[in-house]
N, C-alpha and C positions, 0 to 999 in steps of 0.2 A: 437744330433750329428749324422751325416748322417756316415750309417758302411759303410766301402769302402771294396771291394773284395782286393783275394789277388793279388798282380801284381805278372805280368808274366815279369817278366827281360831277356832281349834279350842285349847283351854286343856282339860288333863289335868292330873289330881290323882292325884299316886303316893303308894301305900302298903303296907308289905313291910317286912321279906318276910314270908313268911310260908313253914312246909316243906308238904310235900305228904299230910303224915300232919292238914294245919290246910283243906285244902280245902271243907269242908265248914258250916265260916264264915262261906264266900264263896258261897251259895247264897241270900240276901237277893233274891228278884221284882222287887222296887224300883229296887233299885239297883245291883247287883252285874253290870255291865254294863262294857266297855267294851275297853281294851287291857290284854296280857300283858306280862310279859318276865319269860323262862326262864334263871336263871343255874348253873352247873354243872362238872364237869370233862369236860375236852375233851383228847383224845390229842394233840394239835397248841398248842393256846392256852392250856394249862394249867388252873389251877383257878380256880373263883371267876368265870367269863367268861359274856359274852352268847352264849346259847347258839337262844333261839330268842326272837322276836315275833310273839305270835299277838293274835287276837280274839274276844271273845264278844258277841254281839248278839242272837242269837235266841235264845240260853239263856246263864244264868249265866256267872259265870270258875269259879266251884268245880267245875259240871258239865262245861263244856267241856275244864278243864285235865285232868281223872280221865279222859277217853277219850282220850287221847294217849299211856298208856302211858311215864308217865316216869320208872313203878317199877320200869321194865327196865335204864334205862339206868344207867352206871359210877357210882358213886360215889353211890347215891338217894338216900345217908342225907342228901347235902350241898346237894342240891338246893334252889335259892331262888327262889320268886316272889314278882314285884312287879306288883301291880294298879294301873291307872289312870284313874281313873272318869274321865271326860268332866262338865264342866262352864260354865254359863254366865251371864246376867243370868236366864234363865228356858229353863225344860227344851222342848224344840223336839216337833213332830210324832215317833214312832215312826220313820217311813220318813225322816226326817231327819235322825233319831238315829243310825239306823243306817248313813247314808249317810258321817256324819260317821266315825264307827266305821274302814269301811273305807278311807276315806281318809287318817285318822290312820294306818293300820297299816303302807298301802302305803309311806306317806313315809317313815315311820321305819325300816321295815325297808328299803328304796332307799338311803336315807343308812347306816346303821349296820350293815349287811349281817352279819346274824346267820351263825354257821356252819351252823345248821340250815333257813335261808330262801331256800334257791339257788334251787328253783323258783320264789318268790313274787318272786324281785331281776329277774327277766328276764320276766315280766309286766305292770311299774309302768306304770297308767294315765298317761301324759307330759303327756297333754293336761288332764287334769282335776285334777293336782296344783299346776297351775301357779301359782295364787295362793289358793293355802294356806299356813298359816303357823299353826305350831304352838307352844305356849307349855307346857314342861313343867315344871310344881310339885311341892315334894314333895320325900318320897324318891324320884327317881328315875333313880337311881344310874349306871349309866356311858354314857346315853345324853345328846346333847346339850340342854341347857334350852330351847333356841329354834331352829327347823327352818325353812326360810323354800324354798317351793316354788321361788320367782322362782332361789334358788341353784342347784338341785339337779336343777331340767328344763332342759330346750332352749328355756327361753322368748326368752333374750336370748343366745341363741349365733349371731344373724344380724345382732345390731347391730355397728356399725362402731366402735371406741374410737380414742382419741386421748391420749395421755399429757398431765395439765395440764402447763403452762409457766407458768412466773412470767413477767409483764410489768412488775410495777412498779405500773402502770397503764394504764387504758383508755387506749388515745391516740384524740386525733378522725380523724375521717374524711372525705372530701368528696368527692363525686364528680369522675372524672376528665370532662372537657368534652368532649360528643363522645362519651360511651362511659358515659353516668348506664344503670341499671341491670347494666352489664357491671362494670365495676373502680369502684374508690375508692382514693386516696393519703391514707395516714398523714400526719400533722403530721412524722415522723421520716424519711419517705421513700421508707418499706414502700408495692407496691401488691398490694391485696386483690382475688380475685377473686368477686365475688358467688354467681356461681357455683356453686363450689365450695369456697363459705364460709369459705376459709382465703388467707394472705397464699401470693405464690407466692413460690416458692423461685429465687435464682438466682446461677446458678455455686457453686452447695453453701450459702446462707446469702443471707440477708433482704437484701443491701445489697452485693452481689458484683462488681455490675458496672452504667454508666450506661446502658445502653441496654434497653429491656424492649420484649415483645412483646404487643402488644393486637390481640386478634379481633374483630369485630365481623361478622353474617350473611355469615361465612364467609370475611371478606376481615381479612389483618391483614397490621398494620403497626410500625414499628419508632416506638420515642418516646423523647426523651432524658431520661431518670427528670428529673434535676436540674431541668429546664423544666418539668417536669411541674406538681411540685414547688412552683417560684417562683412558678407562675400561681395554681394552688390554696389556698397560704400565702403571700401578697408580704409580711407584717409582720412573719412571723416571723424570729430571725436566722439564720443560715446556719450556725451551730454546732449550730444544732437537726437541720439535715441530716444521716442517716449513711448515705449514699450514696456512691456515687466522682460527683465532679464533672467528672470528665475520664473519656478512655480508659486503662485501667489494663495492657492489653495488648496 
């Protein structure tokens, strides 16, 4: 099982909207800090949509959003933002803060790809998003509540998967004689390759055929599953076998 680092929880507080004629509001030193979202109409996406996600860290959202020029754009009178303060158990370093900041922006505009954030989507720091995980409360409105880094980077695009199987149950296992660290035979039949941690497959399917092949430093040989079997479980009955006991073809 793949160990996962620890996440870093970044939790935002939405609040909005607010129009752009109300900016000035949001001009509080303290506190008026943190991430954007710009709603609006769009000649493509229609009305009412995520139009841009921005940041404020070094200055306000009331000062930062008024030099963006969004009294130019279609429709100003409709224009909506929603503020996100950043919050925690206790307020962090400045240079932390603002770390956070950026990091919150980048993720969410990567995932929810604003029409107005083309430049900042082909940017995304990959490596430093990777176990963030963002928790949004609030209002706030069409982005997702919970953003989880591990999803949305390449962290685990080089692990290997496997689809679960039902078994029923565990069955036991015992080393084959001769061949302890290489294979193991099932109470059922199946032989397990240590190996390559999975039972092998034979003739398409777990129980195809009596005869199997074991490798051993480079030399292998053929074994009659069924004996294998009887030597490993002698008490067990032989209906517990689903093997072929003979040659089948």
């Amino acid at each position: 099982m793949m160990e996962i680092a620890k996440t870093h929880l970044i939790q935002i507080d939405w609040d909005g909207p607010y129009k752009l004629s109300e900016l000035h509001t949001l001009e509080n030193e303290e506190i008026d800090y943190g991430i954007y979202q710009i709603y609006g109409k769009h000649q493509i996406y229609g009305s009412d949509v995520l139009l841009y996600i921005g940041k404020a860290d070094q200055q306000t959202v009331g000062r930062r959003i008024s030099q963006e020029g969004w009294e130019y754009v279609n429709d100003t009178n409709n224009i909506k933002v929603y503020i996100g303060r950043l919050h925690g158990p206790q307020t962090p370093t400045n240079d932390e803060w603002s770390r956070e900041i950026n990091l919150a922006e980048s993720l969410l505009i990567y995932v929810h790809k604003p029409a107005y954030n083309a430049k900042s989507i082909a940017s995304v720091p990959d490596f430093e998003l990777q176990n963030i995980h963002i928790l949004n409360w609030g209002n706030y409105r069409d982005i997702l509540p919970e953003v989880s880094g591990l999803r949305w980077t390449s962290k685990l695009e080089d692990l290997d998967y496997e689809v679960y199987k039902f078994n029923g149950y565990e069955e036991m296992r015992k080393p084959v004689k001769g061949y302890e660290g290489y294979y193991e035979i099932s109470e059922s039949g199946r032989i397990f390759s240590v190996k390559s941690q999975r039972f092998m497959a034979r003739c398409g399917d777990e129980y195809g055929f009596h005869i199997v092949k074991l490798t051993k430093n480079g030399v292998s040989k053929n074994y009659n599953v069924y004996e294998l079997w009887k030597r490993e479980f002698p008490n067990l009955s032989e209906s517990i076998f689903k093997g072929a006991k003979e040659r089948i073809y």
